[in-house]
N, C-alpha and C positions, 0 to 999 in steps of 0.2 A: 390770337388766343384771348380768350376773355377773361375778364377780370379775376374769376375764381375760377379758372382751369387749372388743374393739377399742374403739376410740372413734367416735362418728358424724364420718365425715368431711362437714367443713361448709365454706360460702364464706360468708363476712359482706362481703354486695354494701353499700359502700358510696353514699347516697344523700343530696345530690344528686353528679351527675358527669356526664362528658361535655359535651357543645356549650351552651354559653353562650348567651345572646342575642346577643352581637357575632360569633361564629361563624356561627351560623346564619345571620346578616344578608349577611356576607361570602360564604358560598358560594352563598347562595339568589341571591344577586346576580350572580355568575357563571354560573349554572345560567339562569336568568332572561336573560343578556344572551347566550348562547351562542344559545337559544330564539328569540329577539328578532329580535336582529341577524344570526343566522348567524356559523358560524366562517369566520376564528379571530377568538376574543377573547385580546387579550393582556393579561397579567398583570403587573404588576410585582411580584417577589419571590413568593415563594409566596402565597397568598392567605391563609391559616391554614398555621401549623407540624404538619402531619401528611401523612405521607408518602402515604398511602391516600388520603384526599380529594385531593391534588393531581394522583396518576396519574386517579386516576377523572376530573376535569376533563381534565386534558390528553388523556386517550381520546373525550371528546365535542367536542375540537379548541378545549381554550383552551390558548395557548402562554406560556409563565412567563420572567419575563426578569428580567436583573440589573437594568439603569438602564433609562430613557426611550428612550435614543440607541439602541435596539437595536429599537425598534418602528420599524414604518416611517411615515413621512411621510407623516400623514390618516389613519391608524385610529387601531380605539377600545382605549382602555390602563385598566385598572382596576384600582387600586392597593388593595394588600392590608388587612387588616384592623389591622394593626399600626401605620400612618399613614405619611404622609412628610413632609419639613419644607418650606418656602416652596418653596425650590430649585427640587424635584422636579418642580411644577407652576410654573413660570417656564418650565424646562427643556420640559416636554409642551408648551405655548402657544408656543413658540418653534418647534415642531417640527409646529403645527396638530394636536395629537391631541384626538380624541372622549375624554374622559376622566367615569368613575364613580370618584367616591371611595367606596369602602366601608369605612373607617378605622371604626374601633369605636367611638361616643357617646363610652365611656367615655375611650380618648385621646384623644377632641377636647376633651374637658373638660380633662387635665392639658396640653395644646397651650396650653388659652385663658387656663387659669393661668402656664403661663410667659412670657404675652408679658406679662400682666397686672403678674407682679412686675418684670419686665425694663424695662415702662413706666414704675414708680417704683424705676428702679435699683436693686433689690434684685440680691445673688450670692444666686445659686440653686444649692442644692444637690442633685443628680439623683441618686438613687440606683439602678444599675442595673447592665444588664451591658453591657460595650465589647463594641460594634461590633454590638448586638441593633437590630434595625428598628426598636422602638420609640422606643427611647433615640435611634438618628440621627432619628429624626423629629423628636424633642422638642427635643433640644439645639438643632436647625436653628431651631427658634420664636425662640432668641435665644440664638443661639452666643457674642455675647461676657459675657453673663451666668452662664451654667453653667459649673458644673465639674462632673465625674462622681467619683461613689462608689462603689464595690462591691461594699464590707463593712465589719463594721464596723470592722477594724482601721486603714481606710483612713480612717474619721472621725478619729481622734486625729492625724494627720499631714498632713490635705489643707488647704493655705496657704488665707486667706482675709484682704481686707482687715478689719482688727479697725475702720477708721474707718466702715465699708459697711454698712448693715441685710442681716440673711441669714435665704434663705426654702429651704425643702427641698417638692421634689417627687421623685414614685417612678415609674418602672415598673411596671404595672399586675397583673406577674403574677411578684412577687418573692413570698418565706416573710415571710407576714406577721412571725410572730415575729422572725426577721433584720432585719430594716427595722426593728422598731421598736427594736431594740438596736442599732441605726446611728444611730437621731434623738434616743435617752439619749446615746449617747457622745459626740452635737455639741451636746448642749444643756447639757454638763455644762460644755463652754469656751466655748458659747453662750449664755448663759442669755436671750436676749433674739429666739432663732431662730424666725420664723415658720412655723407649721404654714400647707399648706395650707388652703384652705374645706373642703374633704372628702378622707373617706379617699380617697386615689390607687387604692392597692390595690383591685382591682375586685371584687364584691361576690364572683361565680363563683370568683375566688381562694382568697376569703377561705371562703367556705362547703366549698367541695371540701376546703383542708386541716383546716376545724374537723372535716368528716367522717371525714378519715383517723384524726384525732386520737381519734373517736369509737370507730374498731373496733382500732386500732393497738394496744392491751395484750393484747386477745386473737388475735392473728395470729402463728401462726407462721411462716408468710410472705405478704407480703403484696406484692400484681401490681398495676402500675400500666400501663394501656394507655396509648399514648402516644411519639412520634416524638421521636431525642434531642436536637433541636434546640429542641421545646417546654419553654421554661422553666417556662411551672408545672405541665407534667409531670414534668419530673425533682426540683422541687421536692416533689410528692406524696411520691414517696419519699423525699428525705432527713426530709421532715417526720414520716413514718411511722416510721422510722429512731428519730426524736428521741422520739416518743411513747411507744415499746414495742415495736412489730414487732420481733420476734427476726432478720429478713431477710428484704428489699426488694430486686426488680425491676424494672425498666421493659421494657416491651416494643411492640413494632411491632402484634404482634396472635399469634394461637395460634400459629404457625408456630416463633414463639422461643421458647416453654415449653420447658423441658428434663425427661424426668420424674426424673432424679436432684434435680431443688429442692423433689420432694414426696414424697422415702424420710422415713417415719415422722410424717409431718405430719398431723395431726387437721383443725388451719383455716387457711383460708385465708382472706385480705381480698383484693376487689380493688374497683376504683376507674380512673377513667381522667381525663385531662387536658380542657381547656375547649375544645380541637380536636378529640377524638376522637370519630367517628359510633357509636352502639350498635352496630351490628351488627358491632363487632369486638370489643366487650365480649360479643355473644351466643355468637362464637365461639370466646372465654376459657373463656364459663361451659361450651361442650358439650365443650368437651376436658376440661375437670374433670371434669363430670359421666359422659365415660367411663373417668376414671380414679379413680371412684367418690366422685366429691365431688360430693353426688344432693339432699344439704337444703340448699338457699339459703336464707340470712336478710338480707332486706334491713334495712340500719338508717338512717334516716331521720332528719337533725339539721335541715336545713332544707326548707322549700319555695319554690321558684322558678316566678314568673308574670311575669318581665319579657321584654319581647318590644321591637323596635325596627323604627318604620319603613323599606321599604328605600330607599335615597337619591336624593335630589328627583331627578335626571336621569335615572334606569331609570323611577322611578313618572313622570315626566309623559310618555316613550316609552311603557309598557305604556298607558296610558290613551289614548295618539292610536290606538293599537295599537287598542282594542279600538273604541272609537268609529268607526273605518275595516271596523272587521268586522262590525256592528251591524248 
């Protein structure tokens, strides 16, 4: 290359990213019950935090709802991937609804930990964000147990009985890093604070921002696909932020690119959140690619093979389903 040759404009596609195993499970599952049962299927809350899968579902007639009390009396209600606490489903059974839980494995595991410490009295320490689905899910497992954290400056100040054993769980889709410099700073007036049995933080979490981590010193800016209600989307980027990226993004999908955030820029990262479908990260990569960012490098820190069954009440309908069609 000569002296004054440009630079190769590059995209360092980070890998892994995109749809999680609890994603996938969640919308396969509304895809599946729309199929099924015929619409509408109603939703409670979004199903996944991403603006795109949700219209795409509500255009094949699944309808999205705040609470219970807005479906009607005897249909079917399938609650998002994010969980909901006892209540929720007190509240459907009172109201006769057909209900699919698609709540992610991974928060029914940090559910089954909360009732577990709340069983032996422990305060449980949640760390999360107010008023996120996840977090009212969990806290509802045993409301007069928990108290909520949300950073860590909030560990040095949140009361707790000093005569009480104290146990911390997380929000499955917080900056690992941040969390764990929440459970240093209560463990330091703690010394005695029970770790959960496993990391809370979910695997998809953890992996996507080790990968930002991975291309984050070489980016000079770096695109996170991703709805900005999705917390460990928006998480991507500050993590990328903290890594090296000289300047982070989130976006809906190509339409938000602006081409003034790529005057003089050689590379670019992107990456997307554990909501986001590919085919809006294909649409990232072809508006670079005709604003001549043409050699992609994917960079590959983990592999993911974890898949989850979809839940017992869709699976034992699709199989009278197909036994009636035989």
């Amino acid at each position: 290359m000569g002296a004054n040759a440009a630079p190769v404009k590059t995209v360092l596609l980070a890998a892994p990213r995109g749809y999680c195993a609890g994603v996938d499970r969640a919308v396969v599952t509304v895809e599946k019950a729309l199929a099924l049962y015929g619409a509408p299927v109603y939703v409670r809350k979004e199903i996944v935090h991403n603006a795109h899968v949700v219209k795409t579902l509500r255009d094949r007639g699944a309808i999205f709802v705040e609470e219970t009390e807005e479906v009607p009396e005897g249909a079917l209600v399938v609650f998002s991937a994010h969980g909901v606490s006892p209540q929720v489903h007190i509240e459907a059974e009172q109201r006769n609804l057909r209900t699919i839980d698609a709540t992610c494995p991974l928060v029914t595991k940090v559910h089954n930990e909360a009732r577990r410490f709340a069983n032996e009295d422990y305060q449980i320490v949640l760390i999360g964000h107010d008023g996120h689905e996840e977090v009212e899910g969990t806290a509802g497992e045993a409301p007069d147990h928990i108290v909520l954290v949300e950073n860590p400056e909030q560990a040095d100040s949140v009361e707790l009985d000093p005569d009480r054993p104290v146990a911390w769980l997380s929000q499955t889709t917080l900056s690992v890093d941040e969390t764990m410099e929440t459970v240093d700073r209560l463990r330091k007036r703690l010394p005695l604070l029970m770790d959960p049995p496993s990391d809370d933080i979910c695997y998809a979490t953890s992996n996507r921002q080790i990968a930002v981590k991975t291309i984050a010193e070489r980016c000079d800016v770096l695109i996170v696909v991703g709805s900005g209600n999705s917390s460990n989307s928006v998480r991507l980027a500050e993590v990328g932020l903290e890594a090296g990226a000289t300047t982070a993004y989130r976006v809906d999908g190509a339409h938000e690119l602006q081409d003034s955030w790529f005057d003089g820029v050689a590379t670019v990262g992107l990456t997307s959140g554990a909501s986001v479908p590919e085919e809006l990260v294909d649409g990232v990569l072809q508006w670079l690619a005709d604003d001549g960012y043409r050699n992609v490098e994917v960079v590959t820190s983990a592999e993911e093979t974890l898949t989850f069954a979809l839940p017992p009440e869709l699976r034992r309908d699709l199989k009278a389903a197909a036994k009636t069609s035989s």
